[in-house]
N, C-alpha and C positions, 0 to 999 in steps of 0.2 A: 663580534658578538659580545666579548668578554676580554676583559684584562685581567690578570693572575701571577702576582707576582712579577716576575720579568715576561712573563710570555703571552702573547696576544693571541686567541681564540677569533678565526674566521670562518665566518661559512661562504662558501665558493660557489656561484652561483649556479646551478645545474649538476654540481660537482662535489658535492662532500663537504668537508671540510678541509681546513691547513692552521698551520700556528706561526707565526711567526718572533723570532728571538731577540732581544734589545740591540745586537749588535747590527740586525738587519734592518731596522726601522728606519735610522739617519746617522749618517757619518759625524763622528766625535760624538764629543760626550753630552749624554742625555738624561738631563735633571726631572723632566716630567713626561712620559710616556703619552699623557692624555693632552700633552701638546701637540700631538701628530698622528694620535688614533686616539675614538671613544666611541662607544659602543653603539650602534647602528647608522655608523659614517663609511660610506661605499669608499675604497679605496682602489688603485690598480695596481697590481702586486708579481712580481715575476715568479714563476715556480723553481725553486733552487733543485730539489729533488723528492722525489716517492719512495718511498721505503715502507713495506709494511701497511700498506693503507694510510699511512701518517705523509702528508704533503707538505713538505718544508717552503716558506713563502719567503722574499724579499722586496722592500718597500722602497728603500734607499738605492736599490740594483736598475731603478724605472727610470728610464731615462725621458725625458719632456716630451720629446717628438715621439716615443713608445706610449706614453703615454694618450696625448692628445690625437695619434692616429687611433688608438682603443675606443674611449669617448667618443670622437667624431664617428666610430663603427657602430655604437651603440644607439647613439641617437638616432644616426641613418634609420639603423632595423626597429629601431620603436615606432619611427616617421612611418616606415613601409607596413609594419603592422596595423596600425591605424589605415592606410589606404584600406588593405583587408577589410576592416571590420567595418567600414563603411558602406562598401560593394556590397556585401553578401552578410547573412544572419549566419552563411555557415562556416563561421570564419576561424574558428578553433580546427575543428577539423580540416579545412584547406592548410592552413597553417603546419600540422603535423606533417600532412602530407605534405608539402613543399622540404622541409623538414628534413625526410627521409632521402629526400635527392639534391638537395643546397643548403646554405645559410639563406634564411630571406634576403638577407644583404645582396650574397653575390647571386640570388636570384634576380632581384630587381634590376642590378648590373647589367644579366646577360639579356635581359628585353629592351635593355636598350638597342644591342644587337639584333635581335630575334624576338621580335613582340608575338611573332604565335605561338612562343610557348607557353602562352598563357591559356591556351587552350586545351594543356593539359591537365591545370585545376582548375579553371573556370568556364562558364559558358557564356556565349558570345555575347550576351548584355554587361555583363559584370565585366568581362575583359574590356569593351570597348570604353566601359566606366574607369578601370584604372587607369587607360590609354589614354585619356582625356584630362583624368587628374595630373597624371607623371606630365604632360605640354606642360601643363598651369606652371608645374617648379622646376622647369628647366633653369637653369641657371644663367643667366643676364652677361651677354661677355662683360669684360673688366677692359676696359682703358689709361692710360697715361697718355699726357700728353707738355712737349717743351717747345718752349718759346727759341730761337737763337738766332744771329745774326752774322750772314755770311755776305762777303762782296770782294769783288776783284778790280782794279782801276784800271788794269790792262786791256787792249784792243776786245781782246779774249773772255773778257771777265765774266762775261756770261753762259759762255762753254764752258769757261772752266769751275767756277758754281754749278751748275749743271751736272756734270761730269760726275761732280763730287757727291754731290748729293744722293746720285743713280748708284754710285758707288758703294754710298752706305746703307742704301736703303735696298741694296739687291739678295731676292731669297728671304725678304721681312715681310712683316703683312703690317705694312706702314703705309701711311698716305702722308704729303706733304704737303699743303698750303702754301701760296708765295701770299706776305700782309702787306707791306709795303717798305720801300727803301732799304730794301737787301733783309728784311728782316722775316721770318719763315716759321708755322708750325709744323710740329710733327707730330705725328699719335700714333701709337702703338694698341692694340686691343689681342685680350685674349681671356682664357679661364683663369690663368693662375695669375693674381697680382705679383707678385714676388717676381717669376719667372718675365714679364714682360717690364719691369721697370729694371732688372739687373740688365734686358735687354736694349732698353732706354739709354742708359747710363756707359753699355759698349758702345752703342750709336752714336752717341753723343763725344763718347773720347776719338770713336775714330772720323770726325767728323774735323776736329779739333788737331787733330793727327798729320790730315789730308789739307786742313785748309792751311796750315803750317807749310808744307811740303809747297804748297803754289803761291805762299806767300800772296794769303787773301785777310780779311781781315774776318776775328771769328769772335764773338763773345756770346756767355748764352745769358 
Protein backbone atom coordinates (compact mmCIF):
# COMPACT_ATOMS: atom_id res chain seq x y z
CA UNK A 1 0.00 0.00 0.00
CA UNK A 2 2.71 2.35 1.21
CA UNK A 3 6.40 2.82 1.68
CA UNK A 4 7.61 4.75 4.95
CA UNK A 5 10.80 5.35 5.51
CA UNK A 6 12.52 1.84 5.68
CA UNK A 7 9.28 -0.01 6.12
CA UNK A 8 6.80 -1.34 3.64
CA UNK A 9 2.92 -1.19 4.34
CA UNK A 10 0.83 -4.25 2.90
CA UNK A 11 -2.44 -5.17 2.96
CA UNK A 12 -2.98 -9.00 3.02
CA UNK A 13 -5.57 -10.26 1.11
CA UNK A 14 -8.63 -11.49 3.17
CA UNK A 15 -6.28 -10.91 6.08
CA UNK A 16 -5.32 -7.63 7.70
CA UNK A 17 -2.48 -6.18 7.14
CA UNK A 18 1.66 -6.93 7.56
CA UNK A 19 4.96 -4.62 7.02
CA UNK A 20 7.68 -5.75 5.88
CA UNK A 21 11.58 -4.35 6.80
CA UNK A 22 14.47 -3.32 4.27
CA UNK A 23 16.39 -6.22 5.37
CA UNK A 24 13.63 -8.62 4.24
CA UNK A 25 12.82 -7.26 0.79
CA UNK A 26 16.20 -8.58 -1.20
CA UNK A 27 19.51 -9.89 -0.09
CA UNK A 28 22.50 -7.18 0.07
CA UNK A 29 22.32 -3.91 -0.22
CA UNK A 30 19.32 -1.91 -1.29
CA UNK A 31 19.74 1.68 -2.86
CA UNK A 32 16.07 1.94 -3.90
CA UNK A 33 13.19 0.29 -2.20
CA UNK A 34 10.83 1.11 -5.19
CA UNK A 35 13.02 -1.06 -7.26
CA UNK A 36 11.31 -4.14 -5.89
CA UNK A 37 7.92 -2.84 -4.28
CA UNK A 38 5.50 0.37 -5.16
CA UNK A 39 2.46 0.98 -4.12
CA UNK A 40 -0.39 -1.26 -5.59
CA UNK A 41 2.09 -4.12 -7.02
CA UNK A 42 0.72 -7.58 -5.72
CA UNK A 43 3.63 -9.34 -4.45
CA UNK A 44 4.04 -13.03 -2.57
CA UNK A 45 5.35 -12.62 0.66
CA UNK A 46 6.12 -15.43 3.29
CA UNK A 47 4.82 -14.68 6.83
CA UNK A 48 7.94 -14.39 9.37
CA UNK A 49 5.83 -14.04 12.42
CA UNK A 50 2.38 -12.47 14.44
CA UNK A 51 2.79 -10.68 17.25
CA UNK A 52 0.18 -8.54 18.57
CA UNK A 53 -1.99 -8.26 15.64
CA UNK A 54 1.31 -6.95 13.74
CA UNK A 55 2.16 -9.55 10.90
CA UNK A 56 5.86 -9.46 10.07
CA UNK A 57 6.33 -10.37 6.14
CA UNK A 58 9.29 -11.59 4.03
CA UNK A 59 9.86 -10.99 0.31
CA UNK A 60 13.42 -12.09 -0.18
CA UNK A 61 12.60 -15.68 2.06
CA UNK A 62 10.08 -16.75 -1.36
CA UNK A 63 11.61 -18.94 -3.02
CA UNK A 64 10.52 -19.40 -7.13
CA UNK A 65 9.01 -22.59 -7.09
CA UNK A 66 7.00 -21.07 -3.57
CA UNK A 67 6.30 -18.73 -5.41
CA UNK A 68 5.09 -19.69 -8.91
CA UNK A 69 3.13 -22.73 -7.20
CA UNK A 70 1.07 -19.60 -5.25
CA UNK A 71 0.23 -17.67 -8.73
CA UNK A 72 -0.53 -20.94 -10.53
CA UNK A 73 -3.11 -21.33 -7.24
CA UNK A 74 -4.47 -18.20 -7.77
CA UNK A 75 -5.21 -18.06 -11.15
CA UNK A 76 -6.64 -21.76 -11.02
CA UNK A 77 -9.39 -20.29 -8.39
CA UNK A 78 -9.98 -17.10 -10.43
CA UNK A 79 -10.30 -19.56 -13.68
CA UNK A 80 -12.91 -21.72 -11.37
CA UNK A 81 -14.63 -18.74 -10.14
CA UNK A 82 -15.56 -17.57 -13.41
CA UNK A 83 -16.82 -21.25 -14.34
CA UNK A 84 -19.40 -20.21 -11.23
CA UNK A 85 -20.50 -17.04 -12.49
CA UNK A 86 -21.24 -18.27 -15.64
CA UNK A 87 -23.57 -21.26 -14.59
CA UNK A 88 -25.68 -19.56 -12.12
CA UNK A 89 -26.66 -15.71 -11.28
CA UNK A 90 -26.31 -17.08 -7.81
CA UNK A 91 -22.91 -17.22 -7.70
CA UNK A 92 -21.69 -15.19 -4.67
CA UNK A 93 -23.67 -17.03 -2.51
CA UNK A 94 -22.55 -20.70 -4.01
CA UNK A 95 -19.27 -19.39 -3.58
CA UNK A 96 -19.32 -18.62 0.22
CA UNK A 97 -20.99 -21.68 0.60
CA UNK A 98 -18.40 -23.87 -1.07
CA UNK A 99 -16.16 -21.51 1.00
CA UNK A 100 -17.26 -22.87 4.31
CA UNK A 101 -16.28 -26.43 3.33
CA UNK A 102 -12.99 -26.06 0.76
CA UNK A 103 -10.91 -23.58 -1.16
CA UNK A 104 -12.69 -23.43 -4.56
CA UNK A 105 -9.31 -24.66 -5.74
CA UNK A 106 -9.30 -27.84 -3.98
CA UNK A 107 -12.95 -27.94 -4.59
CA UNK A 108 -12.77 -28.24 -8.24
CA UNK A 109 -9.84 -30.83 -7.55
CA UNK A 110 -12.02 -33.20 -5.76
CA UNK A 111 -14.72 -33.32 -8.69
CA UNK A 112 -12.45 -34.49 -10.65
CA UNK A 113 -12.68 -37.50 -8.41
CA UNK A 114 -16.21 -37.13 -7.39
CA UNK A 115 -18.38 -34.92 -9.89
CA UNK A 116 -21.67 -35.40 -7.64
CA UNK A 117 -20.54 -33.20 -5.28
CA UNK A 118 -21.61 -30.70 -7.19
CA UNK A 119 -24.86 -31.56 -6.12
CA UNK A 120 -24.40 -30.20 -3.20
CA UNK A 121 -24.32 -26.48 -4.32
CA UNK A 122 -25.77 -26.84 -7.52
CA UNK A 123 -28.68 -28.20 -9.27
CA UNK A 124 -28.59 -30.65 -11.79
CA UNK A 125 -28.61 -28.03 -14.86
CA UNK A 126 -25.82 -25.88 -13.58
CA UNK A 127 -23.73 -28.93 -12.39
CA UNK A 128 -24.09 -30.76 -15.83
CA UNK A 129 -22.95 -26.98 -17.13
CA UNK A 130 -19.71 -26.95 -15.27
CA UNK A 131 -19.17 -30.90 -16.18
CA UNK A 132 -19.13 -29.91 -19.66
CA UNK A 133 -17.11 -26.77 -19.20
CA UNK A 134 -14.24 -28.63 -16.82
CA UNK A 135 -14.01 -31.58 -20.45
CA UNK A 136 -13.44 -28.37 -22.65
CA UNK A 137 -9.95 -27.54 -20.32
CA UNK A 138 -8.76 -30.83 -19.62
CA UNK A 139 -5.51 -30.56 -20.24
CA UNK A 140 -3.99 -31.95 -23.76
CA UNK A 141 -1.18 -34.94 -22.85
CA UNK A 142 2.36 -33.47 -23.54
CA UNK A 143 4.79 -35.60 -25.86
CA UNK A 144 8.53 -35.86 -26.56
CA UNK A 145 9.81 -37.60 -29.04
CA UNK A 146 13.93 -38.99 -30.42
CA UNK A 147 15.05 -40.00 -33.31
CA UNK A 148 18.22 -42.86 -32.75
CA UNK A 149 19.95 -45.27 -34.49
CA UNK A 150 20.51 -48.88 -33.47
CA UNK A 151 21.99 -52.09 -35.45
CA UNK A 152 23.79 -55.17 -34.86
CA UNK A 153 25.90 -57.09 -37.77
CA UNK A 154 25.72 -60.20 -35.99
CA UNK A 155 23.57 -63.59 -36.99
CA UNK A 156 21.54 -62.22 -33.84
CA UNK A 157 21.22 -58.55 -34.67
CA UNK A 158 17.87 -58.32 -34.75
CA UNK A 159 17.06 -60.22 -31.45
CA UNK A 160 19.44 -58.49 -29.97
CA UNK A 161 18.01 -54.87 -31.01
CA UNK A 162 14.86 -56.07 -30.08
CA UNK A 163 15.73 -57.28 -26.85
CA UNK A 164 17.09 -53.87 -26.09
CA UNK A 165 14.72 -51.94 -27.07
CA UNK A 166 11.81 -54.13 -24.88
CA UNK A 167 14.45 -53.45 -22.30
CA UNK A 168 14.34 -49.88 -22.19
CA UNK A 169 11.03 -49.24 -22.97
CA UNK A 170 9.61 -51.91 -20.16
CA UNK A 171 7.07 -50.27 -17.31
CA UNK A 172 7.22 -46.69 -19.92
CA UNK A 173 4.23 -45.54 -21.67
CA UNK A 174 6.34 -45.38 -24.91
CA UNK A 175 5.69 -46.52 -28.39
CA UNK A 176 8.50 -47.25 -30.80
CA UNK A 177 8.47 -46.84 -34.47
CA UNK A 178 10.94 -48.93 -36.62
CA UNK A 179 11.95 -45.72 -39.99
CA UNK A 180 14.18 -47.54 -41.71
CA UNK A 181 17.90 -49.03 -41.97
CA UNK A 182 18.35 -49.56 -38.23
CA UNK A 183 17.12 -46.10 -37.58
CA UNK A 184 13.82 -45.89 -34.93
CA UNK A 185 11.43 -43.26 -33.13
CA UNK A 186 10.50 -43.11 -29.88
CA UNK A 187 7.76 -41.00 -27.93
CA UNK A 188 7.07 -40.48 -24.70
CA UNK A 189 3.74 -38.73 -23.73
CA UNK A 190 2.29 -37.47 -20.48
CA UNK A 191 1.00 -34.30 -18.19
CA UNK A 192 4.19 -32.96 -17.07
CA UNK A 193 6.81 -31.99 -19.64
CA UNK A 194 9.65 -31.83 -17.41
CA UNK A 195 8.92 -35.20 -15.81
CA UNK A 196 8.66 -37.14 -19.28
CA UNK A 197 11.70 -35.57 -21.18
CA UNK A 198 14.02 -36.21 -17.88
CA UNK A 199 12.47 -39.60 -18.77
CA UNK A 200 13.37 -39.34 -22.44
CA UNK A 201 16.92 -38.62 -21.59
CA UNK A 202 17.14 -41.94 -19.02
CA UNK A 203 15.90 -43.85 -22.11
CA UNK A 204 17.90 -42.65 -24.17
CA UNK A 205 21.27 -43.26 -21.95
CA UNK A 206 20.31 -46.63 -21.11
CA UNK A 207 19.56 -47.37 -24.48
CA UNK A 208 23.12 -46.22 -25.27
CA UNK A 209 24.19 -48.29 -22.21
CA UNK A 210 22.80 -51.52 -23.59
CA UNK A 211 23.73 -51.05 -26.96
CA UNK A 212 27.46 -50.62 -25.77
CA UNK A 213 27.09 -53.95 -23.64
CA UNK A 214 26.06 -56.06 -27.24
CA UNK A 215 28.34 -54.16 -29.07
CA UNK A 216 25.69 -52.62 -31.62
CA UNK A 217 26.20 -49.61 -33.19
CA UNK A 218 24.03 -46.60 -31.45
CA UNK A 219 24.08 -42.93 -32.39
CA UNK A 220 20.93 -40.61 -31.70
Amino acid sequence: EKIVGTTVFVKIEDNGEGTITTSEIAPGRIRNLRDYVVPNKKIVCKVLNVYNDKIHLSLRRVKQNEKKELLDKISKEKSYKSIIKVVTDNHEKIIEKINEDYSITDFFEKLKVDPKLLEKYFNKKDSEKIIAILETKKEKPKGVTQIFNLSNSSNKGIVIVKDIIQSVCKEKKCSVKYIAAGKYRISLTGNDFKLIKSEMNEMVNNLEKLAKKENCDFSV
